[in-house]
N, C-alpha and C positions, 0 to 999 in steps of 0.2 A: 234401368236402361243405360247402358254405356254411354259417356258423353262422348263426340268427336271432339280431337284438341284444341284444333282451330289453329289459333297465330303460337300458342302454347306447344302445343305438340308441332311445328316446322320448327320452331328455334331450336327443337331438343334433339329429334331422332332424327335424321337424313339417312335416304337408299342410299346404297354403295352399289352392289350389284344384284343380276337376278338371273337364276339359272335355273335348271328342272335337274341338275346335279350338281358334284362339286366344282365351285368354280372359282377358289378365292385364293389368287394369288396376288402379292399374299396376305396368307391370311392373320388376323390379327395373333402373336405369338404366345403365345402360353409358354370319454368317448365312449364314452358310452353310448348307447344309439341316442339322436336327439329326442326332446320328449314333443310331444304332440302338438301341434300349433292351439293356441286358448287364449289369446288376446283378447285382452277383459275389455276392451273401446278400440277401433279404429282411431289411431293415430293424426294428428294432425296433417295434412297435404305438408313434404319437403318444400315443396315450390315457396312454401311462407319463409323460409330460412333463409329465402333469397330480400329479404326486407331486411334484414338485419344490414346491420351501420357497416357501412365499404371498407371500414380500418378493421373488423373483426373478419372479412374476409380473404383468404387464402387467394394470391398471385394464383391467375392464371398457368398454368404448366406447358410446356413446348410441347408439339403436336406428337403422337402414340409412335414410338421409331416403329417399323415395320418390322415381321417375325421372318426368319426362313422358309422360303414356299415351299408347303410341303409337297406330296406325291402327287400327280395327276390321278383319280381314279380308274381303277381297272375293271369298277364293277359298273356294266352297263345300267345295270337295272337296281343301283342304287337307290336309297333315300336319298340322298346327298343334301346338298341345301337350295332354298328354291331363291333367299335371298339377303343379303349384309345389311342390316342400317348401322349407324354412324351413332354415339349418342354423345352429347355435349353436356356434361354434369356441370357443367355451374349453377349451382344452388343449390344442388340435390335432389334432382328431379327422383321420383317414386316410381315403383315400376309395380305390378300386382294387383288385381281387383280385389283379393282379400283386404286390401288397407286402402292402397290408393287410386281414385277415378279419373283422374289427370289423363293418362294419357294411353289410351285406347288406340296403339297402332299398328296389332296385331288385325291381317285380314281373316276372311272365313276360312278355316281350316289349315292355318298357321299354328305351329308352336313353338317354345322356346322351349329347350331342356337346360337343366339345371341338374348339379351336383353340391351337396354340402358336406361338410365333416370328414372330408381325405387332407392328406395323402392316405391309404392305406393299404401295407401290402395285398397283394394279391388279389382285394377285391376291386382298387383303382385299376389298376392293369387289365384285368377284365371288361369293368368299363369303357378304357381306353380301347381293348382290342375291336369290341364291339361298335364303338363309334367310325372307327375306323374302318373295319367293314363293309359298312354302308356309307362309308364318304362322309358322314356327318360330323357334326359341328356341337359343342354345349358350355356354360358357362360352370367355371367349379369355384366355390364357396372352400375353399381349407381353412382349416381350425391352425389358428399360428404353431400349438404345440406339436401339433401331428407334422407342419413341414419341417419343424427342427427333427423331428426323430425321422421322416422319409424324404429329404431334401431331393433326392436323387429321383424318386415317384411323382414329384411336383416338376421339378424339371422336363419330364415326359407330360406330361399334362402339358405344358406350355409349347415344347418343342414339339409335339405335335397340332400347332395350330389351334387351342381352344381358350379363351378368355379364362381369365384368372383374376379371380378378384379376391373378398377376405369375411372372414368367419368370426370375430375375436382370436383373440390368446389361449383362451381356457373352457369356450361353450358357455361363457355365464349368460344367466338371463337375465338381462340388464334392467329389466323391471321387477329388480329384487330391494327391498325397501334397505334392506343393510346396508347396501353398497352405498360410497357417496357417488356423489359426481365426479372428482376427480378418478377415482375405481375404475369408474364404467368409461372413460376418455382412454384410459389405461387401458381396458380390454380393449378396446378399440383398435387405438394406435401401437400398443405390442403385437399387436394381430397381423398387423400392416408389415410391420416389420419385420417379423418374423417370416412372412411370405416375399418379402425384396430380400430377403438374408438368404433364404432356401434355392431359391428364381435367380440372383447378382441380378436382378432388373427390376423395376417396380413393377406391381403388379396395374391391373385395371382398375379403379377408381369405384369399384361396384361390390357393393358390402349388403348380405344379408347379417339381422340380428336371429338370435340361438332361440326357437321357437317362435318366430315369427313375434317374440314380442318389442314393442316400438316406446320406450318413455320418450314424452314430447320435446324432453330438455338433450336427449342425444340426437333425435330428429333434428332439431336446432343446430345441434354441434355439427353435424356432417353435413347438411347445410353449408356452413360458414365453411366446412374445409372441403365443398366442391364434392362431395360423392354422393355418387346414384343408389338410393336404398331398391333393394329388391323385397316386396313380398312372393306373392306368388294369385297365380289363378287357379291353379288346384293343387290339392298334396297328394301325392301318393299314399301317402302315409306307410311307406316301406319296412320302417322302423317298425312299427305292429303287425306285418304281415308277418303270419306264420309262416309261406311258401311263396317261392315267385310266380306262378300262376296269379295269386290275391294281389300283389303289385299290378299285376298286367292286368285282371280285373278292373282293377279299381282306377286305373288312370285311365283304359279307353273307355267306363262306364262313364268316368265326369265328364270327360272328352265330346261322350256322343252328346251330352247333354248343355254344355257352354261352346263347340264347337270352335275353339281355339280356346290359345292360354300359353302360360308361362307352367311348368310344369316342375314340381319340387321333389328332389330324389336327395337319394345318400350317396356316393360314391363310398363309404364308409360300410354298407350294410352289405353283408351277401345274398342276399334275396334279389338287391336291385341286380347285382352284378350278371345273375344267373335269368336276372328277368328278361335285362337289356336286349339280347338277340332278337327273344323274340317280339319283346313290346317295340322295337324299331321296325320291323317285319310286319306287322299289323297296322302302325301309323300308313307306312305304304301303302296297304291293302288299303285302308280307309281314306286313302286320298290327302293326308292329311300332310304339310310339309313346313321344314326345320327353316327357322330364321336366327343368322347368327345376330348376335348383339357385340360390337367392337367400340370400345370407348374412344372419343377425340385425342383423349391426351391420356398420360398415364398418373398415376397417384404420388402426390407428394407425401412422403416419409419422412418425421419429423426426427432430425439428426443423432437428439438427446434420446432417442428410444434406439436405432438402429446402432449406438455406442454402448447403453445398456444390454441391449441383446448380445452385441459380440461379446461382453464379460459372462455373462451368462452361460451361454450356449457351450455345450463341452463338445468338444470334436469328437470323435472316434478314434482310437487308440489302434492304430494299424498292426504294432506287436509290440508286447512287455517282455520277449523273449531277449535272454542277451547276443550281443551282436553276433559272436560268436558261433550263435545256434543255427545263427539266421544265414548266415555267409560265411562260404567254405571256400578257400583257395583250390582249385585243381588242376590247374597248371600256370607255371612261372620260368 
């Protein structure tokens, strides 16, 4: 049985708005496939991360700037969103009945969508046109590698109004015994970074780990630096569908059955992409409506990683042509 938060969940989540369509101005701005969620134990509650010693904790950050308001909707009979909360990450509040119980404050027939593992061409944009469509709203998970290689697709993701938060560096599963601790800080925080390097803005404070797996010593660690872990409350599991039918299957199947949830996709995968249309088109049918999730403040980016990343990161070579080739006199 889902707990209520109580004095728990007021400190964390606060409404913003509430609408029967889009109504958020404004709204908060915005590889292989991943492998199957298998967390070997339920992870410790983040909320304990908030007992750790006041000097191991990360400053407070200045309140989330506001994003450009996007378009009023045109579609009457949109999904759109039904309503905004607020979340205030100090400590690391948990989000996901796969992992964590905390904080149950989705109502009956609420959901949150979710995207992990973009930018990627062609099938983010899909995603994006999709949401778009129907007015709605979702939270995307980028893998840091992939915003260095589509910076320009993570950009649209943002500037079209959707939460932005981070994935790791490279999709490691951070509950790999090789890695050390320092390693696994590293995926973390080049993750980070690489999504404020691709965005020139920090992103959302909101970090899924690469298979839903959680070591209790990184739980700890984002904790102490103020970010909201997301599990989830059901998987698509998209990455294994054969067809996007089995997507749309399989999420309004768990759907009917948990009757709200946080809901976990790939913007990465083409199945979801192709799914999208119509799995937002059934949520409708079924009564069911989109709750954005907007973070207080945005993520602090620790400086020593966002200087490694600028050496890193190779630009694009606009032409190796010589100039010559390039620019022609034709009249003087």
């Amino acid at each position: 049985m889902r707990i209520a938060a109580g004095l728990i969940f007021a400190g964390t989540v606060s409404l913003l708005a509430s609408s029967a369509a889009w109504s958020q101005t404004p709204p908060a701005k915005g590889a292989t496939a991943a492998p199957p969620a298998a967390p070997a134990a339920a992870a410790p509650a983040p909320a304990a991360a908030a007992q750790a010693p006041a000097a191991a904790a990360a400053p407070v950050p200045p309140k989330q700037p506001p994003q450009p308001a996007r378009a009023a909707c045109t579609n009457p009979n949109a999904l759109g969103v039904a309503r905004t909360v607020e979340i205030d990450t100090t400590g690391g509040p948990g989000f996901g009945f796969e992992h964590f119980k905390q904080l149950d404050f989705l109502r009956d027939h609420e959901v949150v969508l979710t995207f992990d593992d973009g930018p990627w061409p062609g099938n983010t944009p899909a995603v994006l046109k999709a949401l778009a469509d129907e007015c709605t709203t979702g939270i995307f998970f980028p893998i840091g590698k992939h915003a260095t290689y589509h910076p320009e697709i993570l950009r649209q993701v943002y500037a079209a109004g959707h939460t932005v938060g981070s994935h790791t560096w490279s999709h490691e599963n951070l509950n790999n015994k090789k890695l050390t601790e320092d390693q696994k800080k590293d995926e973390i925080e080049r993750g980070l970074a690489a999504v404020k390097w691709a965005l020139e803005t920090s992103p959302s404070p909101f970090f899924r780990f690469p298979a839903l797996q959680h070591p209790p010593e990184m739980v700890t660690y984002l904790g102490n630096r103020n970010i909201a872990i997301f599990s989830c409350d059901l998987d698509s599991f998209d990455f294994k569908s054969k067809n996007s039918q089995q997507v749309i299957d399989t999420v309004m199947k768990k759907l009917a059955k948990l009757g709200k949830g946080i809901i976990l996709m790939h913007d990465f995968q083409k199945h979801t992409a192709e799914a999208l249309p119509t799995l937002l088109t059934q949520l409708k049918a079924g009564g069911y409506k989109v709750v954005a999730m907007r973070a207080k403040f945005p993520a602090t980016v620790l400086p020593q990683y966002e200087q490694e990343l600028a050496k890193d990161v190779k630009l694009p070579t606009v032409s190796s042509r010589p100039v010559n080739s390039v620019v022609t006199t034709v009249d003087q």
